[in-house]
C-alpha positions as CSV (number, residue, x, y, z in Angstrom):
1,X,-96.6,-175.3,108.2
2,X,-98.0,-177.6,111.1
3,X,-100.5,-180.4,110.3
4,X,-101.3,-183.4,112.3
5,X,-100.7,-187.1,111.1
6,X,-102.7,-189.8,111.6
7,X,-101.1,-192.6,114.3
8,X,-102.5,-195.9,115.4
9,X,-102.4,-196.5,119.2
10,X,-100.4,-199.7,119.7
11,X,-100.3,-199.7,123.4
12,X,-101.2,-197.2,126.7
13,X,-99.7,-196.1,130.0
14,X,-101.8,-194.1,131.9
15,X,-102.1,-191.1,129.9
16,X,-99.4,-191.5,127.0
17,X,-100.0,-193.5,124.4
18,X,-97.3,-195.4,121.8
19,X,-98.0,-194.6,118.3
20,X,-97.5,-195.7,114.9
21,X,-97.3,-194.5,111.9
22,X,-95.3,-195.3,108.8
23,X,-93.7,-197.7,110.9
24,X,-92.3,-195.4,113.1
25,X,-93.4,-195.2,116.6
26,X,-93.5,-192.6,119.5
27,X,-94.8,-191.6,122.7
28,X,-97.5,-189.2,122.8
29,X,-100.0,-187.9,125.6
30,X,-103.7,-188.6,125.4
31,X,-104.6,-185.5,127.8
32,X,-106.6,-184.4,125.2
33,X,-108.5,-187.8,124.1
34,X,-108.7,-189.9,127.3
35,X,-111.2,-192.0,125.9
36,X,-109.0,-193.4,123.2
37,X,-107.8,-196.7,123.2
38,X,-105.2,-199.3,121.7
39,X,-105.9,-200.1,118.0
40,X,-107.5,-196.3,117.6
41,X,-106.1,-194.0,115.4
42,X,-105.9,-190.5,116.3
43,X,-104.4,-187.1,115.0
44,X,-100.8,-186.3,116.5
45,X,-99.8,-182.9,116.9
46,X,-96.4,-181.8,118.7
47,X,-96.6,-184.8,121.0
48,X,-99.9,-185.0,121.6
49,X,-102.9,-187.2,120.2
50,X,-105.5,-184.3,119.5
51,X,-109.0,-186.3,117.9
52,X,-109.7,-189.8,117.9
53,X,-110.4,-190.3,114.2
54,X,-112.1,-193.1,112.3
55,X,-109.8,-195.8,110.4
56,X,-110.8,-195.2,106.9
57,X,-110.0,-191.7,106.8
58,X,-106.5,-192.4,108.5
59,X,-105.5,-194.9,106.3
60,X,-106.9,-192.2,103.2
61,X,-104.9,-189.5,104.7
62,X,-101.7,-191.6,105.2
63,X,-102.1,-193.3,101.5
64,X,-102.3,-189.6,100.8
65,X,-99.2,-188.3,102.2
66,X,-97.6,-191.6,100.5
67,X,-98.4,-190.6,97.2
68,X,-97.2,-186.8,98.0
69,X,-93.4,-187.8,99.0
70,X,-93.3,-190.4,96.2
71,X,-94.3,-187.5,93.8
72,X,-91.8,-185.0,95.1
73,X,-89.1,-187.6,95.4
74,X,-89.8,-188.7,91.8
75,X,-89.8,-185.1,90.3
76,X,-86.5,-184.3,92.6
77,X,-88.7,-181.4,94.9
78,X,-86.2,-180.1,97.4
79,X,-86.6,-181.0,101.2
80,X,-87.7,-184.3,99.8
C-alpha cells in the first residue's frame, strides 16, 4: 500500500524542498507544487511534494497516524 504523508516545508532550494515530519526531515522536489512555500505543509509521495494542503488537516492526519502505530504497538501488531 502507498499513501502520502503530510510534511511541513522548513526551507527551499530552487525546486526541492526540506521537509518535516515526525521530526524527521528529507529532501523532496516541488515540480509538482511550485507555488509552495516554507512553513506549508504538503502531501509527500516517493520524493515528491504532490498538493499543497491546509494545516489543520495535516496536523489531523498526522495525530491520526499517531494514534494508529500507538495502537498497533500497544496490541503487539506485527511490522509495528
Amino acid at each position: 500500500m502507498c499513501l502520502a504523508v503530510p510534511a511541513k516545508i522548513v526551507s527551499l532550494a530552487g525546486m526541492t524542498a526540506e521537509v518535516e515530519t515526525g521530526g524527521v526531515t528529507k529532501k523532496v522536489s516541488i515540480d509538482l507544487v511550485p507555488e509552495a512555500e516554507i512553513n506549508d505543509y504538503v502531501l509527500v509521495h516517493a520524493g515528491f511534494a504532490i498538493q499543497v494542503i491546509d494545516e489543520e488537516e495535516a496536523l489531523k492526519t498526522l495525530e491520526l497516524f499517531k494514534e494508529i502505530l500507538e495502537h498497533e504497538v500497544s496490541e503487539g501488531v506485527n511490522g509495528a
